[in-house]
N, C-alpha and C positions, 0 to 999 in steps of 0.2 A: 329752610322751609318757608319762614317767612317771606323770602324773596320768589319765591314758585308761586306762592297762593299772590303775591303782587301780580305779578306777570299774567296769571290765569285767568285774573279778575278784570285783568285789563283788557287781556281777549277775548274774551266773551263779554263786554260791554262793548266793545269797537265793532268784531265782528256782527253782533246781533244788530248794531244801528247801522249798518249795510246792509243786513237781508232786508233791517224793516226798511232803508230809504231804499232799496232797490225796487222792495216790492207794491212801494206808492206809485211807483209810475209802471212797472214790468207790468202786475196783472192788469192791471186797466186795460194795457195796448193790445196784452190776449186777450184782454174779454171783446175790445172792440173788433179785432182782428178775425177774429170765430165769429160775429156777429154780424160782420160787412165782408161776407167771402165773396172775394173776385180774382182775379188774374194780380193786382197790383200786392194784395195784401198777400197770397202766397208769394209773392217774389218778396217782400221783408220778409215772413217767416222764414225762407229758403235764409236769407243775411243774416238774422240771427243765428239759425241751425251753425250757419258757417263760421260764425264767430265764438260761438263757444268753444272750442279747442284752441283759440290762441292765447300765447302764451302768456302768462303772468308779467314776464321781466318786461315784454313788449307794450304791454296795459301802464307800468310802473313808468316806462322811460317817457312813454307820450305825456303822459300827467305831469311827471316832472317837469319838462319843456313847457309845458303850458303855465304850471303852478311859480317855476321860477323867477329870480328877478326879473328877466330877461323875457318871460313869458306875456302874454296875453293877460292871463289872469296873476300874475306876480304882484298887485297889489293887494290882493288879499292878504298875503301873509300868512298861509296856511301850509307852506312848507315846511317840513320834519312836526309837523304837527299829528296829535292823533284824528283831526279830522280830515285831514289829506288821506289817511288809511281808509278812513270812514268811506271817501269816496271814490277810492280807487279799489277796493273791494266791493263798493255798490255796483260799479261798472262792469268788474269780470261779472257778478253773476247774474248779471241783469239780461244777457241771452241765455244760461239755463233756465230763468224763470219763464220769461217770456216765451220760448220753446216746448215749454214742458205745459205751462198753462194752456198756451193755444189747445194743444193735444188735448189737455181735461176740456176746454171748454167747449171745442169741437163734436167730441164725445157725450158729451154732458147735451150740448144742443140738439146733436141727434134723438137723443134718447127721452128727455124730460121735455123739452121744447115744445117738439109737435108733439106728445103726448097731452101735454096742458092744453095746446090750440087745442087738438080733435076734442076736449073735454069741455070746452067752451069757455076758456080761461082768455082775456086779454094777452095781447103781447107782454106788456109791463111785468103781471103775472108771471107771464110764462119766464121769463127772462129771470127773475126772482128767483122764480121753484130750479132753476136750471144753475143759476151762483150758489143756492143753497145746498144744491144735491153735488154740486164738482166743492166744496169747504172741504170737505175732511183732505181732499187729491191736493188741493193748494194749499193745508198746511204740511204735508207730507213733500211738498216740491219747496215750501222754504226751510223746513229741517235741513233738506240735502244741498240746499243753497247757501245755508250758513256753515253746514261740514265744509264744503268747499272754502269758504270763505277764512275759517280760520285756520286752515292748512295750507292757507298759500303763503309765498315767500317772498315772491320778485316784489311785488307793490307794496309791502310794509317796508320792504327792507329800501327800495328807493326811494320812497315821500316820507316815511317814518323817519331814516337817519338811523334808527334803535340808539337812541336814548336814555340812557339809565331813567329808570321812574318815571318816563314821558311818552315815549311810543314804543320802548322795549316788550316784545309780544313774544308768545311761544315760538312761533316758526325761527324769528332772529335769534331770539335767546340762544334757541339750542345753536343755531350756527355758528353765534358766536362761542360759545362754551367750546363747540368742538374743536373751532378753531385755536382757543386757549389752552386744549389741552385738559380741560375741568370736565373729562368725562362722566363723573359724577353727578353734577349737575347737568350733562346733558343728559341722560340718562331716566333724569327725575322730571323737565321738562318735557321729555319725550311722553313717558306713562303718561304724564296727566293730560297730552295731549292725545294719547289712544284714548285712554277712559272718558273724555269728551266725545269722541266720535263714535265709541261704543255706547255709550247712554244716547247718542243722537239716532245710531243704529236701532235702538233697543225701543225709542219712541214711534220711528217709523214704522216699525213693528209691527207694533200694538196698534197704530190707527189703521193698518192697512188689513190688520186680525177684523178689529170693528167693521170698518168699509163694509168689510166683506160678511 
């Protein structure tokens, strides 16, 4: 049991500092992107739309190439490290965010934006009352950013290494368990991996009860 609550704690501290380094730069790019609509910025949006379905193992190998000896970035020395997961899990979900944002913020502009102009509100204002009223949609897109994030498999499992005690995360754990034959432990890795994604379920929930 001991070694589940390791593993668990490990994953939800890697995964969450992906959503949050995802979402320093993700929302910014939607809030400027819904904010300077033209022809240039829906064709990103269309890039990212198109980039969130690829695949995990595809995100893992590029990184690695990059992060290796051999690599561009190989001096860092951040391979089989947990921050190579850190950042190759910031990366897959950095077009759900950006995606899903533009859409709240889009919406959100429509609605609150010129509402505030016709009211005689500055732009500055207006732009304010319009990030404040799309909060609750943006922490609701990075719950489901971080679900994603610590159910993936290819990118921990190819910059991680899985490492006993170092970058060993649920998704590998179990792989490896099953591969060992330790269905037992994979078994218990797995629960406590639904029971995360159900209390992650169970949050969206509720803010999207509120929202509304």
């Amino acid at each position: 049991m001991s070694e589940v609550i390791e593993i668990t704690l490990r994953s939800l501290i890697i995964s969450f500092s992906a959503t949050v380094m995802s979402s320093l730069w993700s929302v910014p790019v939607a809030l400027f992107l819904s904010i300077r609509e033209s022809r240039v910025s829906r064709v990103i949006v269309s890039f990212f739309n198109s980039m969130v379905g690829i695949p995990t193992v595809v995100v893992g190998l590029i990184l690695y190439m990059l992060l290796s000896r051999s690599g561009p970035f190989g001096f860092m020395e951040i391979l089989y490290t947990p921050y190579a997961i850190i950042i190759g899990e910031a990366i897959l979900v950095s077009p759900w965010i950006v995606s899903l944002s533009y859409e709240v913020f889009t919406k959100s502009r429509s609605t609150y934006w010129e509402l505030a102009i016709s009211l005689g509100a500055d732009e500055f204002q207006a732009y304010m009352l319009m990030i404040r009223e799309a909060m609750p949609d943006i922490i609701v897109i990075f719950l489901m950013a971080f679900s994603r994030a610590i159910g993936e498999l290819g990118v921990a499992l190819l910059v991680g290494g899985n490492i006993k005690g170092y970058t060993r995360v649920l998704t590998t754990s179990i792989a490896l368990a099953v591969a060992r034959g330790e269905f037992e432990l994979a078994i218990a890795l797995g629960l406590m991996l639904v029971l995360i994604l159900f209390t992650v379920f169970l949050m969206v929930r509720l803010l999207k009860v509120y929202r509304e």
